[in-house]
C-alpha positions in Angstrom: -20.5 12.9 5.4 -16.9 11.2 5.1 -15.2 12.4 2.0 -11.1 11.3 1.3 -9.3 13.1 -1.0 -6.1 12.0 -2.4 -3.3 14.1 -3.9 -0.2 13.8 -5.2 -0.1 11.4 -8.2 1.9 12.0 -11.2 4.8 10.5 -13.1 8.4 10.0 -12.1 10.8 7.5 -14.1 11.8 4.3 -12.1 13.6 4.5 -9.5 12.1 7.9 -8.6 10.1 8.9 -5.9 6.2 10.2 -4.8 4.6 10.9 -2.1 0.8 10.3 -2.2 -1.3 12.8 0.6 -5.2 11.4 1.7 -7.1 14.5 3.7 -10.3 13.2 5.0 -13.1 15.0 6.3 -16.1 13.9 8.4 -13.8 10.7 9.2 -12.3 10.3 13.1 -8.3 9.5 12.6 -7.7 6.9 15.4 -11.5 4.8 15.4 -10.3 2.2 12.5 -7.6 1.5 10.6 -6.8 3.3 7.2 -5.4 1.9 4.1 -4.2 2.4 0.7 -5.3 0.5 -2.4 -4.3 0.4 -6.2 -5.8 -0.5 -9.1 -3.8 -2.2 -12.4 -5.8 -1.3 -16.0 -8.1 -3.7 -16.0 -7.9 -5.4 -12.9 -9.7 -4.9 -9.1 -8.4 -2.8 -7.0 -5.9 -4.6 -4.0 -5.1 -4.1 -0.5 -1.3 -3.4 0.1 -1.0 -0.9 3.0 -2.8 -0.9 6.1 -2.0 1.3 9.1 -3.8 -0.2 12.2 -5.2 2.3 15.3 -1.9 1.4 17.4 0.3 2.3 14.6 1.0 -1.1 13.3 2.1 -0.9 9.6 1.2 -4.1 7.2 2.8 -4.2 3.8 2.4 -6.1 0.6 5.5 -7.9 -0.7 5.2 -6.0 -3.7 6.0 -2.7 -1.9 7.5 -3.7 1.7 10.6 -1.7 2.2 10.1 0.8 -0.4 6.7 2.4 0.5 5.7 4.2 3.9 2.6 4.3 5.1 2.0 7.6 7.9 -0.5 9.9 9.4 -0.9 13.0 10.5 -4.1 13.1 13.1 -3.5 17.3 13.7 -4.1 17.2 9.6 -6.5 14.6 9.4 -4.0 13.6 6.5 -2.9 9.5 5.8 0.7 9.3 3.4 1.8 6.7 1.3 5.6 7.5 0.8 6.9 5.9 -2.4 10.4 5.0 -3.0 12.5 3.2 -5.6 9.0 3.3 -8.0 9.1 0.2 -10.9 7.3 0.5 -13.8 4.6 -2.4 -12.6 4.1 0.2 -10.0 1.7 2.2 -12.5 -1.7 2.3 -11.2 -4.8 4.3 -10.1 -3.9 4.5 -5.9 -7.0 4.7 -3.2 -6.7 5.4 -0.1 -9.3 3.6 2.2 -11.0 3.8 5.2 -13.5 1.3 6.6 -17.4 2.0 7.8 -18.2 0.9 10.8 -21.4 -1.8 12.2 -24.5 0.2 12.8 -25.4 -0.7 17.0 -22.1 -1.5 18.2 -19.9 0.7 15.9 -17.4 -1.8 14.9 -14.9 -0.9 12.4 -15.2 -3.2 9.3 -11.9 -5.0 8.2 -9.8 -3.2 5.6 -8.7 -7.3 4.9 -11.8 -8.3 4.7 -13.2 -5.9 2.0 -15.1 -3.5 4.1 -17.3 -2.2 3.1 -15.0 1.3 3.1 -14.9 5.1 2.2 -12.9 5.4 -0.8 -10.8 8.7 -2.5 -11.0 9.9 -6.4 -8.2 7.9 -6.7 -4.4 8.9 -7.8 -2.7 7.9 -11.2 0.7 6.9 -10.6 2.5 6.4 -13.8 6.1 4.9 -13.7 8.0 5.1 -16.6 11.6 3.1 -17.7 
């Protein structure tokens, strides 16, 4: 069974800085891509960090050059590294992996919606 657990969530003032830590168990590092996610009050939750098989990071506008997306494989552990934080930064962060096609074991499309293995979730508050 494929659990992710995030960690590292909290609030910082803007400008500040977090690290965000996904461990995942049951879940092969290296099959699919892995991704993060966040989710504004009220809203659905949005794609804005992928990190493909071959190491290719993809990045939102909203966060490109100030977040880092990493892994670990040895800790079975994805990162999202979080610099220069706004305030419209608040959110509840996921980090995502997808399923994969039952017969040919095709990894579903982080892009396309999945469907995905999600985590608890992480708040991130940013404050001014």
């Amino acid at each position: 069974q494929v659990q992710l657990a995030e960690s590292g969530g909290g609030s910082v003032q803007a400008g500040g800085s977090l690290k965000l830590s996904c461990v995942a168990s049951g879940y092969i590092f290296g099959v699919c891509e892995m991704g993060w996610y966040r989710q504004f009050p009220g809203r659905e939750r949005v794609l804005f960090s992928t990190l493909s098989t071959d190491g290719t990071a993809w990045y939102s506008d909203s966060v490109k050059g100030r977040f880092t997306i990493s892994v670990d494989r040895a800790k079975n552990t994805l990162y999202l590294e979080m610099n220069s934080l706004k305030t419209e930064d608040t959110a509840v962060y996921f980090c995502a992996a997808p399923t994969q096609r039952q017969g040919n074991g095709a990894c579903y499309s982080l892009q396309e919606g999945g469907p995905n293995y999600w985590g608890q979730g992480a708040q991130v508050t940013v404050s001014s």
